[in-house]
C-alpha positions in Angstrom: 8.0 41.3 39.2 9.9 43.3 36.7 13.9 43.2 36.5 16.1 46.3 34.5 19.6 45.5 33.9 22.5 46.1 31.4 19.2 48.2 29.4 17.2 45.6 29.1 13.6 44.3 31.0 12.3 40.9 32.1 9.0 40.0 33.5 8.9 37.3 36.1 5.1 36.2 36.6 3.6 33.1 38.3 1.0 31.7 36.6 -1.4 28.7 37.4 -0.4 26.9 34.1 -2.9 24.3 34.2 -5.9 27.2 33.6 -6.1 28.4 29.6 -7.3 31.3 31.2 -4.8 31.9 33.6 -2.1 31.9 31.2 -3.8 34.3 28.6 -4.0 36.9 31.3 -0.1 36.0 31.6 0.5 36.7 27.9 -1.7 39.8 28.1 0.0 41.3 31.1 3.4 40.8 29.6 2.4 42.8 26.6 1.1 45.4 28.6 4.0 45.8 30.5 6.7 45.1 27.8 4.9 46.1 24.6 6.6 42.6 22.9 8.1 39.3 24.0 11.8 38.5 23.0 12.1 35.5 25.3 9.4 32.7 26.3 10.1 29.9 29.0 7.9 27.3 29.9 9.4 25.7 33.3 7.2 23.8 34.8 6.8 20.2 36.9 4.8 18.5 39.3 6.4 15.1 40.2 4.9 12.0 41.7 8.4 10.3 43.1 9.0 6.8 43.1 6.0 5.3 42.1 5.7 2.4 40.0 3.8 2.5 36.8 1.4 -0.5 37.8 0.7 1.6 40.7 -0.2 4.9 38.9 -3.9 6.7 39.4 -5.6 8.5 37.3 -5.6 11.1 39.9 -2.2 11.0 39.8 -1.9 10.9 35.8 -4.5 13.8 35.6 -2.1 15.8 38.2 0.9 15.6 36.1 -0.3 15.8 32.6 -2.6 18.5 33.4 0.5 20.7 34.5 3.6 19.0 32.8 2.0 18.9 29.5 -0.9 20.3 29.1 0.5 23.5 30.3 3.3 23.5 29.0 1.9 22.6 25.7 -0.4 25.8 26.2 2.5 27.7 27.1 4.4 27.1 24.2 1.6 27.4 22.2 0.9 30.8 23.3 4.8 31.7 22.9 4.7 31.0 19.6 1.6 33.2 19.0 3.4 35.9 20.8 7.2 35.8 20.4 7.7 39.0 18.4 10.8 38.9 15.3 13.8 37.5 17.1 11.8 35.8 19.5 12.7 32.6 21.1 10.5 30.2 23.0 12.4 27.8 25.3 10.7 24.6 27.1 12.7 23.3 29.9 12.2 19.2 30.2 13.6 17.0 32.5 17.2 14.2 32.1 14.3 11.9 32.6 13.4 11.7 29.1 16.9 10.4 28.1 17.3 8.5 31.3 15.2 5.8 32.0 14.3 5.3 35.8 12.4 3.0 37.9 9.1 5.4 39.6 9.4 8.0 36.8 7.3 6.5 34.4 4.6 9.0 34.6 6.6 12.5 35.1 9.3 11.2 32.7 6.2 10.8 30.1 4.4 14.4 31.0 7.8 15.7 30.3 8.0 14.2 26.9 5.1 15.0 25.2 5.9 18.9 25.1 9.4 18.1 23.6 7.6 16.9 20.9 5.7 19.7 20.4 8.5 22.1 20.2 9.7 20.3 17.6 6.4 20.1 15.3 6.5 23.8 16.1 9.6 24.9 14.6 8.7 23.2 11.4 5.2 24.6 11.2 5.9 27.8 12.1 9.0 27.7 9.3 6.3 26.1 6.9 4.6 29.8 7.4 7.6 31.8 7.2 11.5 30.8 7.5 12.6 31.0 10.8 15.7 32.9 9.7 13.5 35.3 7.9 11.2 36.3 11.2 14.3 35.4 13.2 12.3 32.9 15.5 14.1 30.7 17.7 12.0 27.3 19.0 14.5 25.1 21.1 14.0 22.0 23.8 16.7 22.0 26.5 16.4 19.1 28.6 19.6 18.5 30.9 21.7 15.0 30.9 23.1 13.6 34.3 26.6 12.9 33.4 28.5 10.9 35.5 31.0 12.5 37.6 33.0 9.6 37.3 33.0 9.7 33.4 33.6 13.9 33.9 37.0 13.0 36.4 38.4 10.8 33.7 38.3 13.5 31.0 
């Protein structure tokens, strides 16, 4: 699905993220439809909820990891072999990487391991070429839960 406004054009594509090839056919149809990419974002999550670690599967590890981070590892990965000058990849993670909770062991972990990558990324890719110079932007947002009790007393 393509998107034009204020002179500008997005791509929107669903992808099955956990299939290498699925997500080269992604990269490929976004540079056939936009010529370059300015903007990469890997969003993804599957979530086992509430489960407690002793209790985790490998069917249920192999689930998560194969979507949460090893698709979003090949995501990223594939950003940063696209993202034209001024490009900027951006890998949405989860508040449970900062904040701890009972049955989240496994998602909380999927979600992790890309963060890391990001960050060996944007020293790599600045070992190449400065970032400034190409104009590259590599950046992890992952979202805090702030208590509204701590917000009202601000």
């Amino acid at each position: 699905m393509q998107y034009t406004k204020y002179g500008t054009k997005a791509l929107a594509i669903q992808a099955d993220i956990s299939n290498l090839g699925k997500i080269r056919i992604m990269f490929a149809t976004t540079l056939k439809e936009l010529k370059k990419m300015d903007i990469i974002v890997a969003n993804a999550g599957v979530e086992v909820v509430y489960l407690p670690a002793i209790d985790i599967t490998e069917e249920d590890y192999d689930k998560l990891f194969t979507i949460n981070t090893k698709g979003a590892f090949l995501t990223v990965q594939g950003g940063a072999k696209h993202a034209g000058d001024n490009g900027r990849i951006i890998y949405i993670s989860s508040s449970t990487i900062t904040n701890i909770l009972e049955g989240k062991a496994l998602y909380g972990s999927s979600k992790l391991a890309p963060m890391y990558l990001v960050e060996v990324l944007a020293k790599e890719i600045g070992q190449y070429k400065q970032l400034e110079e190409i104009g590259m932007d590599i950046q992890p947002l992952h979202l805090r839960i702030v208590s509204a009790a701590l917000l009202s007393s601000c």
